[in-house]
C-alpha positions as a Markdown table, in Angstrom:
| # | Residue | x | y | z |
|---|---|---|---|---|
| 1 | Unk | -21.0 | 192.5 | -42.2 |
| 2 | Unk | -22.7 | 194.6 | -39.4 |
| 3 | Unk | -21.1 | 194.9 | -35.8 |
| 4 | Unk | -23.4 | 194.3 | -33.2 |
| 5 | Unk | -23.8 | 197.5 | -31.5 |
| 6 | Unk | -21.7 | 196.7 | -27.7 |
| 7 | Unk | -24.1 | 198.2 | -24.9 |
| 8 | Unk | -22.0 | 200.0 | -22.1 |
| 9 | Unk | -21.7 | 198.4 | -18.8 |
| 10 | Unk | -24.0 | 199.9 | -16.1 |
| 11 | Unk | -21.9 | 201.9 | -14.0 |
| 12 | Unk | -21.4 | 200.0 | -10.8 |
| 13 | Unk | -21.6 | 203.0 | -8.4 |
| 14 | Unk | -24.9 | 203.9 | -9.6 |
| 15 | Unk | -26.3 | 200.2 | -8.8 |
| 16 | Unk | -24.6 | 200.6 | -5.3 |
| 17 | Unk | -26.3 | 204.1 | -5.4 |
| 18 | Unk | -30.1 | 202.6 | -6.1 |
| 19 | Unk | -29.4 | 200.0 | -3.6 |
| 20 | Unk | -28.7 | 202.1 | -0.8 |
| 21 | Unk | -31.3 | 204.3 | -1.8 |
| 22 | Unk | -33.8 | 200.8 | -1.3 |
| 23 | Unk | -32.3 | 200.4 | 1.8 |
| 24 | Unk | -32.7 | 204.0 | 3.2 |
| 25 | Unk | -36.3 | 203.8 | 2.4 |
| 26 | Unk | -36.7 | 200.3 | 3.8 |
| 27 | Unk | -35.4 | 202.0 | 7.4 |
| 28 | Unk | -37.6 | 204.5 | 7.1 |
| 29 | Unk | -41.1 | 202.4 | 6.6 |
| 30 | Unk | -39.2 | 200.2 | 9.2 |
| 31 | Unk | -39.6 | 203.6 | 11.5 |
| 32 | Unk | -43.5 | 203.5 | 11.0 |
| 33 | Unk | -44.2 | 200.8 | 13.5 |
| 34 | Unk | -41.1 | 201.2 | 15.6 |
| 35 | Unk | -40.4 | 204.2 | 16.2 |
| 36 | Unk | -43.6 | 206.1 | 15.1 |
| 37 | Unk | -41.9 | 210.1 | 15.9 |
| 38 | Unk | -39.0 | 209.6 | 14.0 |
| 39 | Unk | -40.9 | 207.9 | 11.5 |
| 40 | Unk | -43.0 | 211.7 | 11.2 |
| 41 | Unk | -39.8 | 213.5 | 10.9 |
| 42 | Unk | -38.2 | 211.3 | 8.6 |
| 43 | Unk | -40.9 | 211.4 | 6.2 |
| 44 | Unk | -40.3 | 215.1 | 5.3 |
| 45 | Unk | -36.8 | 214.6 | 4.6 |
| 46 | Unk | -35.1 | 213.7 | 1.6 |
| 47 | Unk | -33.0 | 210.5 | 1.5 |
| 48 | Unk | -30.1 | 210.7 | -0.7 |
| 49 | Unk | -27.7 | 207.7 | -1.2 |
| 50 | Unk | -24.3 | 209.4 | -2.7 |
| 51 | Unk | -21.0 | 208.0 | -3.4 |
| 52 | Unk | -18.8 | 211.1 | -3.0 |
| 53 | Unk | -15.2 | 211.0 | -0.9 |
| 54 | Unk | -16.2 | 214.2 | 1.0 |
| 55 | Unk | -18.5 | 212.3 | 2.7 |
| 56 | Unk | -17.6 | 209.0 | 4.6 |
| 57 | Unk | -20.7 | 208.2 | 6.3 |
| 58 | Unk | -23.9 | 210.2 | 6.8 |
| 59 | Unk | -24.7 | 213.9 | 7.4 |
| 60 | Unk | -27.7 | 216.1 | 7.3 |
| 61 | Unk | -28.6 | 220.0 | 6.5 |
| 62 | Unk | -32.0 | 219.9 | 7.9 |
| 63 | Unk | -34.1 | 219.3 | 4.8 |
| 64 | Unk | -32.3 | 216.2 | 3.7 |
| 65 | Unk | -30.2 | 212.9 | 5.0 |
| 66 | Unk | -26.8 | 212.3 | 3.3 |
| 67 | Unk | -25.8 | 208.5 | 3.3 |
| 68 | Unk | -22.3 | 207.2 | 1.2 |
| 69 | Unk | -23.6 | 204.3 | -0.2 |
| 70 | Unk | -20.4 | 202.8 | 0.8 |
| 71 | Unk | -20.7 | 203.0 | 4.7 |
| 72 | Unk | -24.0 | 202.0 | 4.4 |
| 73 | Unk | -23.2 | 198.5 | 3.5 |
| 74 | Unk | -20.2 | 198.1 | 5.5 |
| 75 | Unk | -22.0 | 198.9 | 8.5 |
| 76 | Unk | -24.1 | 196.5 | 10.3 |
| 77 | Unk | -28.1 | 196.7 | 10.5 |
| 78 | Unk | -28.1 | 197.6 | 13.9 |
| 79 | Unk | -25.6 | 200.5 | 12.8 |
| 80 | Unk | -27.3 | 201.4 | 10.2 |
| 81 | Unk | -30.6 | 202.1 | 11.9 |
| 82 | Unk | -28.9 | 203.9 | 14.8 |
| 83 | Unk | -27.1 | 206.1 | 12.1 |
| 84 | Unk | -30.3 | 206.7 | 10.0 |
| 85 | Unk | -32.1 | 207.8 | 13.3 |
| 86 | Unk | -28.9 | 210.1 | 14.9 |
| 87 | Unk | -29.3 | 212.2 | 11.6 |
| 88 | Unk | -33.0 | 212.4 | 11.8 |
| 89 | Unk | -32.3 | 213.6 | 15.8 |
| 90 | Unk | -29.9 | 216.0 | 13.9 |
| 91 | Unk | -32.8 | 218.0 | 11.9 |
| 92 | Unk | -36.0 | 217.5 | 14.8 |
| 93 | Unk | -33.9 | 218.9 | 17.2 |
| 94 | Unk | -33.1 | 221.8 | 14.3 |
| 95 | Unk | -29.3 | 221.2 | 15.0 |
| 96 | Unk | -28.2 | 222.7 | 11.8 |
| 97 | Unk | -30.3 | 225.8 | 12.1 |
| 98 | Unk | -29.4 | 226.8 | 15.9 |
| 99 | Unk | -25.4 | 226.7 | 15.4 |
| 100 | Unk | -25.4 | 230.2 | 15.1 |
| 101 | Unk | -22.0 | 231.9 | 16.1 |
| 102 | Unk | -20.5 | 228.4 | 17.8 |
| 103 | Unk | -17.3 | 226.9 | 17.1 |
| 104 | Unk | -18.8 | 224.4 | 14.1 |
| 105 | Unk | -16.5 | 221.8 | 15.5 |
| 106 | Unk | -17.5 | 221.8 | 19.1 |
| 107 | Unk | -21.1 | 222.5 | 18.3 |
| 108 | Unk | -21.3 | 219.3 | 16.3 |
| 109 | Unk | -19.7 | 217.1 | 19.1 |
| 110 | Unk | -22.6 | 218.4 | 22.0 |
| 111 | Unk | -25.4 | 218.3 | 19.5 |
| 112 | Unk | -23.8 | 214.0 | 18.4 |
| 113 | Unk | -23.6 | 214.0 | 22.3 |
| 114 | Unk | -27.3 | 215.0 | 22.7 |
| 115 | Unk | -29.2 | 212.7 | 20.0 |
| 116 | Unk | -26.9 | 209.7 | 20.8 |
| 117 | Unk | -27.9 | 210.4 | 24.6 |
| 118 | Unk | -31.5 | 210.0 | 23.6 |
| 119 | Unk | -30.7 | 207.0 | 21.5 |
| 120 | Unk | -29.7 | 205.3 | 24.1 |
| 121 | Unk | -32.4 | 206.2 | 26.0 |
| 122 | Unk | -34.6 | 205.1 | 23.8 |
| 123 | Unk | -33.1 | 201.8 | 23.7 |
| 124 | Unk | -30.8 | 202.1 | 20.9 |
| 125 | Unk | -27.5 | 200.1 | 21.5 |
| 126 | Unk | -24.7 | 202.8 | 20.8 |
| 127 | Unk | -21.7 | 202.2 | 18.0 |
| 128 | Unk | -18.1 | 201.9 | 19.8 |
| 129 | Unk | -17.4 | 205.5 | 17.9 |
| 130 | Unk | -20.6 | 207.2 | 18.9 |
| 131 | Unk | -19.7 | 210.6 | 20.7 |
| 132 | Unk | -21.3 | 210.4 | 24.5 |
| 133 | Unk | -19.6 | 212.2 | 27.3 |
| 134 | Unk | -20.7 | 210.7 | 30.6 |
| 135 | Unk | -19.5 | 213.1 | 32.6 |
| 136 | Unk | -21.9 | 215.4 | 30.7 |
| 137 | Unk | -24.8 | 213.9 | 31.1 |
């Protein structure tokens, strides 16, 4: 008598990993019509959708936007789009490349303090825990 061969389970985190992915290219071509700049900018960058612990929500080196698949969906859509478009801020402003000698830490609060300053210019409604100093501005 022959055992049926048992076929592994998918792995879950890569199915939350392809969904994301989906989803960060659905805000992107979302971008086209919408926000037409960003839309340029965000089209030579590489969208990756990782499940790692080092990262809890998004980051960027310039060439490509980091997303945990996790955050992702817990965070609203409106969230969601403003995060997608703070990180493409992050490399059209060149953020990454002009750090230079700076204190990483403080560098990477004025830079979140400049994008989500234009976000909110450009009519994005700002997270609670987005950085913004008013007395800065």
């Amino acid at each position: 008598m022959s055992q049926a061969i048992r076929q592994p389970e998918p792995d879950a985190s890569a199915g939350l990993r392809q969904a994301a992915q989906a989803e960060l290219e659905r805000i992107r071509a979302g971008f086209l019509l919408r926000r037409p700049f960003l839309a340029m900018v965000a089209l030579r960058l590489d969208l990756k959708a990782v499940i790692d612990d080092r990262l809890r929500t998004a980051a960027t080196n310039g060439r490509s936007i980091y997303f945990d698949a996790r955050f992702l969906f817990e965070c609203s859509e409106e969230k969601r789009v403003f995060v997608f478009a703070h990180e493409v801020w992050h490399c059209a402003l060149g953020h990454m490349s002009r750090v230079g000698g700076r204190m990483a830490n403080l560098w990477n609060l004025a830079a979140d303090h400049e994008v989500n300053a234009l976000l909110r210019d450009d009519g994005f409604p700002l997270p609670e825990d987005a950085v913004l100093f008013e007395e800065c501005e």
